[in-house]
ZAKEMAR-264672 format. One record per atom (N, C-alpha, C, O): residue in one letter; atom name; x, y negated, z negated. Coordinates in Angstrom, 1 decimal, m for minus. Example, Ala and Ser with C-alpha at 12.3 -4.5 7.8 and 13.67 -1.06 7.14 Angstrom:
+------+------+--------+--------+--------+
: rest : atom :   east :  north :     up :
+------+------+--------+--------+--------+
:    A :    N :   13.2 :    5.7 :   m7.8 :
:    A :   CA :   12.3 :    4.5 :   m7.8 :
:    A :    C :   13.2 :    3.3 :   m7.8 :
:    A :    O :   14.2 :    3.3 :   m8.5 :
:    S :    N :   12.8 :    2.2 :   m7.1 :
:    S :   CA :   13.7 :    1.1 :   m7.1 :
:    S :    C :   12.9 :    0.0 :   m7.9 :
:    S :    O :   13.4 :   m1.1 :   m8.0 :
+------+------+--------+--------+--------+
***
This chain:
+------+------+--------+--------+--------+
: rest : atom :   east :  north :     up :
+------+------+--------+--------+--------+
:    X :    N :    0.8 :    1.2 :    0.0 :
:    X :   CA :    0.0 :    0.0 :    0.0 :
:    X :    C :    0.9 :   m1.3 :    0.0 :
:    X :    O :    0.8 :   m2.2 :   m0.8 :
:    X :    N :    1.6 :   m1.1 :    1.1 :
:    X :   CA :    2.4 :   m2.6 :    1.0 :
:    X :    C :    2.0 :   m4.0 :    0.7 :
:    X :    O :    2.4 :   m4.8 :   m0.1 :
:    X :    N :    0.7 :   m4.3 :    1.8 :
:    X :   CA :   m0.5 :   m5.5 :    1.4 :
:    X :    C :   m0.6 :   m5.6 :    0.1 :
:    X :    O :   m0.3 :   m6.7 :   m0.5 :
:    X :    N :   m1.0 :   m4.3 :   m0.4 :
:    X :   CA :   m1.5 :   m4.7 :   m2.3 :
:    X :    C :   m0.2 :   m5.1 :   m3.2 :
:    X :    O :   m0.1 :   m5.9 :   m4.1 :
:    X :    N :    0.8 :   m4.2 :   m2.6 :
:    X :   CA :    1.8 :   m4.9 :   m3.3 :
:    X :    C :    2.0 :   m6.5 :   m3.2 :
:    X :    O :    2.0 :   m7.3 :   m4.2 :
:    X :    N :    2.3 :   m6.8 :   m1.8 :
:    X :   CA :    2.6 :   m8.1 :   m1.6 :
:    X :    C :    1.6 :   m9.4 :   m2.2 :
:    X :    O :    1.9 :  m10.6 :   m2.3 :
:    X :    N :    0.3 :   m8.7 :   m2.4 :
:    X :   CA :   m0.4 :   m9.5 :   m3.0 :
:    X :    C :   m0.8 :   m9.6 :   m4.7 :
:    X :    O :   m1.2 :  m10.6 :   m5.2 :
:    X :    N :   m0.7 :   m8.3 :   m5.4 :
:    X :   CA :   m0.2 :   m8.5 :   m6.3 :
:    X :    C :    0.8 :   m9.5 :   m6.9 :
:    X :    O :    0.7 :  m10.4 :   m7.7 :
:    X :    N :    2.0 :   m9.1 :   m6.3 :
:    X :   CA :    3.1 :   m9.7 :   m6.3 :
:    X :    C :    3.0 :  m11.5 :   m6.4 :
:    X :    O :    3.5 :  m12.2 :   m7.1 :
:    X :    N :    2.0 :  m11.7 :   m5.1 :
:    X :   CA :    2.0 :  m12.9 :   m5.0 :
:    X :    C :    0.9 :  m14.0 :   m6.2 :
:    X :    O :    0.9 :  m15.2 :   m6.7 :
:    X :    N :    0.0 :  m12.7 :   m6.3 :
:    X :   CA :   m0.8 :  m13.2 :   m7.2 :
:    X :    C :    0.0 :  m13.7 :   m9.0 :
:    X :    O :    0.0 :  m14.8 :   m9.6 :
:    X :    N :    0.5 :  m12.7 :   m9.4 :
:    X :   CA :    1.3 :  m12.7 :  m10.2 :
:    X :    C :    2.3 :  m13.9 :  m10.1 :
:    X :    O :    2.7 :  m14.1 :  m11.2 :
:    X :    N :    2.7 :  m14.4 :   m9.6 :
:    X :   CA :    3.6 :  m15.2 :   m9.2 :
:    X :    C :    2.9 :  m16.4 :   m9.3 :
:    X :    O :    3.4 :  m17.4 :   m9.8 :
:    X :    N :    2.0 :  m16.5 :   m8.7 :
:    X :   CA :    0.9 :  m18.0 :   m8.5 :
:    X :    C :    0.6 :  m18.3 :  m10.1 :
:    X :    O :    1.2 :  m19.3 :  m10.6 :
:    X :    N :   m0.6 :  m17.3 :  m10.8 :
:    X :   CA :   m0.6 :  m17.6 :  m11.7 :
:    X :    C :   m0.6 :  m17.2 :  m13.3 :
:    X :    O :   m1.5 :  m17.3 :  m14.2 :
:    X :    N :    1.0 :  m16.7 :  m13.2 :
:    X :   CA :    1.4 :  m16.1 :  m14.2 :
:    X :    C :    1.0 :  m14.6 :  m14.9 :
:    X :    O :    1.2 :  m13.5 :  m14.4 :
:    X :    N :    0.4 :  m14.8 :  m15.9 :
:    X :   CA :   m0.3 :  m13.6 :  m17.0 :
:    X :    C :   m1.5 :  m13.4 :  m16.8 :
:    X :    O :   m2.3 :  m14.1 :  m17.3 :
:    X :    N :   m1.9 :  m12.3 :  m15.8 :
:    X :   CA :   m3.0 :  m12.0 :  m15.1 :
:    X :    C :   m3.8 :  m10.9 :  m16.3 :
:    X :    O :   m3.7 :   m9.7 :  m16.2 :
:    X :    N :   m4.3 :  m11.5 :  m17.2 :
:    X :   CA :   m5.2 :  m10.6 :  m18.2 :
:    X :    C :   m6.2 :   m9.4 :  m17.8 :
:    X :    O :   m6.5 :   m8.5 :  m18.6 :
:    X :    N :   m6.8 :   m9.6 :  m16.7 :
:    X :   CA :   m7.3 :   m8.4 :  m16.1 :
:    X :    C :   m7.5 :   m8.0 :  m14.8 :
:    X :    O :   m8.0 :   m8.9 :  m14.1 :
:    X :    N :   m7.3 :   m6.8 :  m14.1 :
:    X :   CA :   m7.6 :   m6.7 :  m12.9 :
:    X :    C :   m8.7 :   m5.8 :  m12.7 :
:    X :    O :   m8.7 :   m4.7 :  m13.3 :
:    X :    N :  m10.1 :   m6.1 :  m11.5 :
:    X :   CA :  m10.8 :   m4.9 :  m11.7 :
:    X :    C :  m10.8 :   m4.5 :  m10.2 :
:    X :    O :  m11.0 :   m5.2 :   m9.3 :
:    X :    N :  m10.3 :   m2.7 :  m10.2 :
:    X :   CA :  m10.1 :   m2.3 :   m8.4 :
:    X :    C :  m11.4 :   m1.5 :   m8.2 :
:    X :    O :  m11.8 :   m0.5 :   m8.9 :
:    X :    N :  m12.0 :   m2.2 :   m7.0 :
:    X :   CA :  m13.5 :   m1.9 :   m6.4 :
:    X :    C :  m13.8 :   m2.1 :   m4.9 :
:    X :    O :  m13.0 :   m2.0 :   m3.9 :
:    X :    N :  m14.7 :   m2.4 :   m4.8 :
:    X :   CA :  m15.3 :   m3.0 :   m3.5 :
:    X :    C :  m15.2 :   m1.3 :   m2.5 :
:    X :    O :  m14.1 :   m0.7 :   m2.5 :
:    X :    N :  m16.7 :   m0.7 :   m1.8 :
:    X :   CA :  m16.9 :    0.4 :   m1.7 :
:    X :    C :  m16.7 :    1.2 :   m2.3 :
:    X :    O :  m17.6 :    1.4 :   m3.0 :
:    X :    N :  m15.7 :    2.1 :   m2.5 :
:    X :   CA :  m15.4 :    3.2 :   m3.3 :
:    X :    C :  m14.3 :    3.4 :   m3.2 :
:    X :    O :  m13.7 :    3.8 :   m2.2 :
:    X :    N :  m13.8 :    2.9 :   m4.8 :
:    X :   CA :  m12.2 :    3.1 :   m4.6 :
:    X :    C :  m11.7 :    4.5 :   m4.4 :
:    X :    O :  m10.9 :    4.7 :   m3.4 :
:    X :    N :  m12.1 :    5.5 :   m5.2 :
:    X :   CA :  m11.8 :    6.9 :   m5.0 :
:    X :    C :  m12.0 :    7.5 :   m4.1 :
:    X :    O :  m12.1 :    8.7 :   m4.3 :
:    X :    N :  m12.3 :    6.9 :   m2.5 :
:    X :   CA :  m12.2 :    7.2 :   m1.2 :
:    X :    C :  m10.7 :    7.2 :   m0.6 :
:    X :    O :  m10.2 :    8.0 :    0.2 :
:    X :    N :  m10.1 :    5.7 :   m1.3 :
:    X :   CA :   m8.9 :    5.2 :   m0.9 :
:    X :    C :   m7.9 :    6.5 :   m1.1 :
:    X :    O :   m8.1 :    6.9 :   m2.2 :
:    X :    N :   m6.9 :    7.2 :   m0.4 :
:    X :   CA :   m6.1 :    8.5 :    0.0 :
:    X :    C :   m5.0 :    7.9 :   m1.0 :
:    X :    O :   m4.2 :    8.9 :   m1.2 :
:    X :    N :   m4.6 :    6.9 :   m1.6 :
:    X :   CA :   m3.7 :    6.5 :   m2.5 :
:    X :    C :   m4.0 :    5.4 :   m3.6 :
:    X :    O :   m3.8 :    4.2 :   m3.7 :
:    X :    N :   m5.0 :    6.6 :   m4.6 :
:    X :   CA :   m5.6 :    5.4 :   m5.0 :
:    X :    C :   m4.7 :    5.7 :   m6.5 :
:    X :    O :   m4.5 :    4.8 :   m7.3 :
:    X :    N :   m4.3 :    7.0 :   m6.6 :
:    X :   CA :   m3.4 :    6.9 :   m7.9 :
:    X :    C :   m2.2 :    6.1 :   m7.9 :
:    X :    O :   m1.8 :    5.5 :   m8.9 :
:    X :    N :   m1.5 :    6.0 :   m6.5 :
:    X :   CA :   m0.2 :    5.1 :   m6.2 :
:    X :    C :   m0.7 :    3.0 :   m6.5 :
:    X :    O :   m0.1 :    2.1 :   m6.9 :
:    X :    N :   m2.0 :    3.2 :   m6.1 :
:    X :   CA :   m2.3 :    1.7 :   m6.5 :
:    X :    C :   m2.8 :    1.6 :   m7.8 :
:    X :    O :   m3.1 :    0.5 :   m8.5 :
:    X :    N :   m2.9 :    2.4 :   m8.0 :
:    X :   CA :   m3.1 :    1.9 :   m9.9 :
:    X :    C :   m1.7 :    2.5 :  m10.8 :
:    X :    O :   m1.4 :    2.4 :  m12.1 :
:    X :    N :   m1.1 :    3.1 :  m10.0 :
:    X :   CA :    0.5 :    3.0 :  m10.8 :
:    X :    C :    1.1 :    1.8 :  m10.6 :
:    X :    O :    1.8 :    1.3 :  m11.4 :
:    X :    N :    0.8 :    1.1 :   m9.4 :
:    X :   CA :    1.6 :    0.3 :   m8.8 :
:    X :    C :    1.0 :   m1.0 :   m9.6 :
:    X :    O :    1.6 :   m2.1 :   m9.8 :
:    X :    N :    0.0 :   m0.8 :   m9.9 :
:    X :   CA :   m0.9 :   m2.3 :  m10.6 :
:    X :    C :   m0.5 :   m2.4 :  m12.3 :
:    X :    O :   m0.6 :   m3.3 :  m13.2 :
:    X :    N :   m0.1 :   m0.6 :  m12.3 :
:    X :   CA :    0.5 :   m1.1 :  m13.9 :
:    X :    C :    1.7 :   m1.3 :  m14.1 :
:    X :    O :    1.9 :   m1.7 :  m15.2 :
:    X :    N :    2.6 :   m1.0 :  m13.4 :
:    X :   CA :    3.9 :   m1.3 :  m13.0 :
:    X :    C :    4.3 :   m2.6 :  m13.1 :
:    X :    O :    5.3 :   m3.0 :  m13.7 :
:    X :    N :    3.3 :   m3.4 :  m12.2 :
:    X :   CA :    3.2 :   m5.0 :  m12.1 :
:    X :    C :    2.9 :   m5.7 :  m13.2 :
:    X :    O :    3.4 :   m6.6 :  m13.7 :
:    X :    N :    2.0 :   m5.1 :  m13.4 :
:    X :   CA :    0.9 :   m6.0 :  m14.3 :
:    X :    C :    0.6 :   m5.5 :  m15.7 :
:    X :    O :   m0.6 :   m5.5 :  m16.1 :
:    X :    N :    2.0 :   m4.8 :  m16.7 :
:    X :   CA :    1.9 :   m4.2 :  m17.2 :
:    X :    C :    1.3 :   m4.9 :  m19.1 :
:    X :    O :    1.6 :   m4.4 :  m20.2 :
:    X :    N :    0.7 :   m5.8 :  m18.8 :
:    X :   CA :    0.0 :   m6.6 :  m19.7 :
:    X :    C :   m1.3 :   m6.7 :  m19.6 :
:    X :    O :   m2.0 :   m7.1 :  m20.6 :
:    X :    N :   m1.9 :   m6.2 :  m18.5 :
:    X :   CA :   m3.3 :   m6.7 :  m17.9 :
:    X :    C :   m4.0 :   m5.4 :  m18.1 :
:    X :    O :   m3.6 :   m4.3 :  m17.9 :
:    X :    N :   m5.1 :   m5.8 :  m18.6 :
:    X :   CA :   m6.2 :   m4.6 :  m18.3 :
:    X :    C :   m6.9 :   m4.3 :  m17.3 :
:    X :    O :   m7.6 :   m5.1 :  m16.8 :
:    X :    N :   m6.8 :   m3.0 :  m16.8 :
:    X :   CA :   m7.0 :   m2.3 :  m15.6 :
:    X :    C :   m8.3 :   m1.9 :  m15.4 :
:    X :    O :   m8.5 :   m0.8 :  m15.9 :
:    X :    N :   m9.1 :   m2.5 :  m14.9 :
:    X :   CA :  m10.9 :   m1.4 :  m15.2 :
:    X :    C :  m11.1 :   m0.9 :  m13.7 :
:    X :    O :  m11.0 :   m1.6 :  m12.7 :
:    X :    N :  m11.4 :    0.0 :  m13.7 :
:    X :   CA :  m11.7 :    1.0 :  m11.9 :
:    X :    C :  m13.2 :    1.0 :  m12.1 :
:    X :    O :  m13.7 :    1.6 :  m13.1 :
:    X :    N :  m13.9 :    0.3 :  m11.3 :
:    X :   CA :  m15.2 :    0.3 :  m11.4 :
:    X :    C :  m15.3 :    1.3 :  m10.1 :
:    X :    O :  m14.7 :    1.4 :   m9.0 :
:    X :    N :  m16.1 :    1.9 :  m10.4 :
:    X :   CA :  m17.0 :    3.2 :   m9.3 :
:    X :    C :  m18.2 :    3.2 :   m9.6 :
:    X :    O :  m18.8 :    2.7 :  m10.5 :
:    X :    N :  m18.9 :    4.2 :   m8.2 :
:    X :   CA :  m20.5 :    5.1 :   m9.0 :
:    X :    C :  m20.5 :    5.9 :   m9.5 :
:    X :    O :  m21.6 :    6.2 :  m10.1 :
:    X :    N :  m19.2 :    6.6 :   m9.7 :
:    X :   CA :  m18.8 :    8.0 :  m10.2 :
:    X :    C :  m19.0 :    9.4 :   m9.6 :
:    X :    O :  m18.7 :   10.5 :  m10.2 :
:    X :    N :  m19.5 :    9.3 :   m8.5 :
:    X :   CA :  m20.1 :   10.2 :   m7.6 :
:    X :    C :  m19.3 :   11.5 :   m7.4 :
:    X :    O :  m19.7 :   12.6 :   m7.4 :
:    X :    N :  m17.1 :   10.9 :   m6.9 :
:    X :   CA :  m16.1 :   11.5 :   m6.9 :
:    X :    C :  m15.3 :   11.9 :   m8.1 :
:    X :    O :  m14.4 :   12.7 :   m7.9 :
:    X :    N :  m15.6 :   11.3 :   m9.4 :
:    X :   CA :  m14.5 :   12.0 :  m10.0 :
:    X :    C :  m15.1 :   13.2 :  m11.0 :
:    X :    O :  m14.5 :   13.5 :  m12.0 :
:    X :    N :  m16.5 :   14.2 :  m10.4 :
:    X :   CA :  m16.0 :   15.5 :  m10.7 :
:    X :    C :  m14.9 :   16.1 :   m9.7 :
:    X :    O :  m14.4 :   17.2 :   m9.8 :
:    X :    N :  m14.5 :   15.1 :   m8.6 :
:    X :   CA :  m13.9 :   16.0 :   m7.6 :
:    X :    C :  m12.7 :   15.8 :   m7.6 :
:    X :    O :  m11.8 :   16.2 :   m6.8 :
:    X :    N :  m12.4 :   14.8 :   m9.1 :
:    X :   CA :  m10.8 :   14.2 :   m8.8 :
:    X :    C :   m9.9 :   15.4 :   m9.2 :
:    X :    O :  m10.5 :   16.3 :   m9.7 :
:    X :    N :   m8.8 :   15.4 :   m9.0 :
:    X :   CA :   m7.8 :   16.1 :   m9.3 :
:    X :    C :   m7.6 :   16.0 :  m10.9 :
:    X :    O :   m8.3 :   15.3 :  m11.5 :
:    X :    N :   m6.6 :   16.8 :  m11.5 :
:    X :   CA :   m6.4 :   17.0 :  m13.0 :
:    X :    C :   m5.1 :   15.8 :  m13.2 :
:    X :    O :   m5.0 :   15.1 :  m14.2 :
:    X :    N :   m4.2 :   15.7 :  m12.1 :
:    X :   CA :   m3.4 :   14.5 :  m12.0 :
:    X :    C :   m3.7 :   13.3 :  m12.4 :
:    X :    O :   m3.0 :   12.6 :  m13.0 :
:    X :    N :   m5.7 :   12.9 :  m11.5 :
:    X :   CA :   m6.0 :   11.3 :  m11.8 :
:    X :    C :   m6.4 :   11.3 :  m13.1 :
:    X :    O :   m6.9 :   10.2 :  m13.6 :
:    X :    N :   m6.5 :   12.4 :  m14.1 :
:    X :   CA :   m7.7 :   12.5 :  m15.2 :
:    X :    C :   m6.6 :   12.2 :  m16.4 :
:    X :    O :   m6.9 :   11.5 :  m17.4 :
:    X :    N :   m4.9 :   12.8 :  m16.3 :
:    X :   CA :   m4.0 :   12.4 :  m16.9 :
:    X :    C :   m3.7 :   10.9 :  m17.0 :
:    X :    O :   m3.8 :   10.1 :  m17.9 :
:    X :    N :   m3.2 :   10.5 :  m15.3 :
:    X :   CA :   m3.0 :    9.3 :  m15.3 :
:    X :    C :   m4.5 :    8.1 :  m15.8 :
:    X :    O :   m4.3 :    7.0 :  m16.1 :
:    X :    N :   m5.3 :    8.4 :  m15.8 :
:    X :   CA :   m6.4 :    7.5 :  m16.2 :
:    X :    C :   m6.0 :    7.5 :  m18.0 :
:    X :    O :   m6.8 :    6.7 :  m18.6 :
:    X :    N :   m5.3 :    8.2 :  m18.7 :
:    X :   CA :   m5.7 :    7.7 :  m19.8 :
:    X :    C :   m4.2 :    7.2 :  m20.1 :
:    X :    O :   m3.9 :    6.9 :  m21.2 :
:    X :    N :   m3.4 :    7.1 :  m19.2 :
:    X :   CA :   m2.0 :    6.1 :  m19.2 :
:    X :    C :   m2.3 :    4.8 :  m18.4 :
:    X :    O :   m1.8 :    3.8 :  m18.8 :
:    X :    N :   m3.0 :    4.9 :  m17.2 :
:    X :   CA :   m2.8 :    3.5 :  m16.5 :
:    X :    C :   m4.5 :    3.0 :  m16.7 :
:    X :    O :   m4.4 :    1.8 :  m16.6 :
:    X :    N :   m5.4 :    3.1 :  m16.8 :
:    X :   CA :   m6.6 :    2.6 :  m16.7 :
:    X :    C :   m6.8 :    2.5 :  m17.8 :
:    X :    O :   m6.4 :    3.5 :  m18.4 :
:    X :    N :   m7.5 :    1.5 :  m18.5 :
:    X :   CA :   m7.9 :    0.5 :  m19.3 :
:    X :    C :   m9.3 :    1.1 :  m19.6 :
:    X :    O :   m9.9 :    1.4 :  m20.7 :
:    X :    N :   m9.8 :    1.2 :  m18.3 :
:    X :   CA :  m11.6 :    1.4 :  m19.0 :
:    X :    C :  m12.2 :    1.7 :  m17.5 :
:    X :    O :  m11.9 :    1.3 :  m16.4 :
:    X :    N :  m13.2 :    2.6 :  m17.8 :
:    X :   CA :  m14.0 :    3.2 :  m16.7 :
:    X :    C :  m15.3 :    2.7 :  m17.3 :
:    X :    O :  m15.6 :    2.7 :  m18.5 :
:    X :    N :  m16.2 :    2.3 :  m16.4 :
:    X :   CA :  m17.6 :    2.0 :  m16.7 :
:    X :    C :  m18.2 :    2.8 :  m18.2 :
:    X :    O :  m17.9 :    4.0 :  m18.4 :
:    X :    N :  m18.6 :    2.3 :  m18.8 :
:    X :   CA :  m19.5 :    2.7 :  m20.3 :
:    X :    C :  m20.6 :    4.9 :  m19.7 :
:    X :    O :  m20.7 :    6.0 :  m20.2 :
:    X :    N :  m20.8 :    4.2 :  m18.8 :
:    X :   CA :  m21.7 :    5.1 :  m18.6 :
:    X :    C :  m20.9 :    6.5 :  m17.7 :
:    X :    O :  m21.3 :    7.6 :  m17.4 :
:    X :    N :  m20.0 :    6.0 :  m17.4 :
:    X :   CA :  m19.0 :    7.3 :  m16.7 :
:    X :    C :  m18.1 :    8.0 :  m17.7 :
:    X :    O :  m17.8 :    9.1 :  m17.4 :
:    X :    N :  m17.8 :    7.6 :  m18.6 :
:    X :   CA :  m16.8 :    8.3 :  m19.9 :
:    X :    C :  m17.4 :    9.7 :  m20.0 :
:    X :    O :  m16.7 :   10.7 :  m19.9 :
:    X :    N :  m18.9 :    9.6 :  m20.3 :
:    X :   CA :  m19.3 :   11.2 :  m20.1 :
:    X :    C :  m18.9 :   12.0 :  m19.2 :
:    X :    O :  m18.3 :   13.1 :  m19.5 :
:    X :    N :  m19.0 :   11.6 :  m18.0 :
:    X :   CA :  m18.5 :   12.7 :  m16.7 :
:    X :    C :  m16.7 :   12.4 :  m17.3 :
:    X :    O :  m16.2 :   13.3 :  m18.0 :
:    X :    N :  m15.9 :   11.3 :  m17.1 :
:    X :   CA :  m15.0 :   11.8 :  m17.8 :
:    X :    C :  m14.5 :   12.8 :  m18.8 :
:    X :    O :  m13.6 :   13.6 :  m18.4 :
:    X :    N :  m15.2 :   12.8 :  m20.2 :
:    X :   CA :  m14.7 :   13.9 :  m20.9 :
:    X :    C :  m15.2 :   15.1 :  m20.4 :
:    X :    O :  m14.4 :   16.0 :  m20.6 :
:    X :    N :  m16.5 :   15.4 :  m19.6 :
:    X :   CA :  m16.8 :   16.5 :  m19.3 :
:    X :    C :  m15.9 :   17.1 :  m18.6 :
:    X :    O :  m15.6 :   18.2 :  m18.9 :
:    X :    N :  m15.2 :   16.2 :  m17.2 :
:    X :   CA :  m14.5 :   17.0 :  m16.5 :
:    X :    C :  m12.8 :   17.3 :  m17.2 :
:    X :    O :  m11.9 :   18.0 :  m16.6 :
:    X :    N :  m12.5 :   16.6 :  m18.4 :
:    X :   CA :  m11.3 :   17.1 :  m19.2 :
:    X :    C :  m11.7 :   18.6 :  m19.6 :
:    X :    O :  m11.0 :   19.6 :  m19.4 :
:    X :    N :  m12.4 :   18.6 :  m20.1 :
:    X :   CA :  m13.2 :   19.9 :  m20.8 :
:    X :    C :  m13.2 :   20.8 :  m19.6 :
:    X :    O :  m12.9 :   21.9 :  m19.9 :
:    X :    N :  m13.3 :   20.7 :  m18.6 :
:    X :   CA :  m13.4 :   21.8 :  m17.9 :
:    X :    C :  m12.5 :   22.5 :  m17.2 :
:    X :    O :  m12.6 :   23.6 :  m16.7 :
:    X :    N :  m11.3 :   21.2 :  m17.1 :
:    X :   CA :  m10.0 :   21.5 :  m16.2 :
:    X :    C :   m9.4 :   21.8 :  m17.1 :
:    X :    O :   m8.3 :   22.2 :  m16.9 :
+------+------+--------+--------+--------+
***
């Protein structure tokens, strides 16, 4: 995700201590590198709270990789998805 870097990057730079970022718009868990941009967003922005807003639709389908990294790099998943969260820890 070169773009998102460059714009991260730039954003950060514009204006300073970015307290939160939220990654959305259609379905992020479509995006084929969506764990590399939210490593990449906490790498950057490792001050800022990270919320991945979704419908939730994909992450009984996520891998056991995003379910680790979500409780290192993401901040907070919608109130009403945590359920399907723990459920699918519980099962993998």
């Amino acid at each position: 995700p070169r773009v998102l870097k460059f714009r991260i990057s730039r954003l950060n730079k514009i204006f300073g201590l970015i307290v939160e970022v939220r990654i959305l718009g259609g379905e992020p868990l479509l995006h084929p590198d969506i764990k590399g941009i939210l490593e990449y967003t906490r790498e950057e922005l490792p001050f800022s709270k990270i919320q991945l807003v979704t419908n939730g639709l994909l992450l009984d389908k996520m891998p056991k990789e995003f379910w680790r990294m979500q409780e290192e790099v993401i901040d907070q998943l919608p109130t009403e998805l945590k359920q399907i969260w723990q459920l699918s820890l519980n099962t993998q």
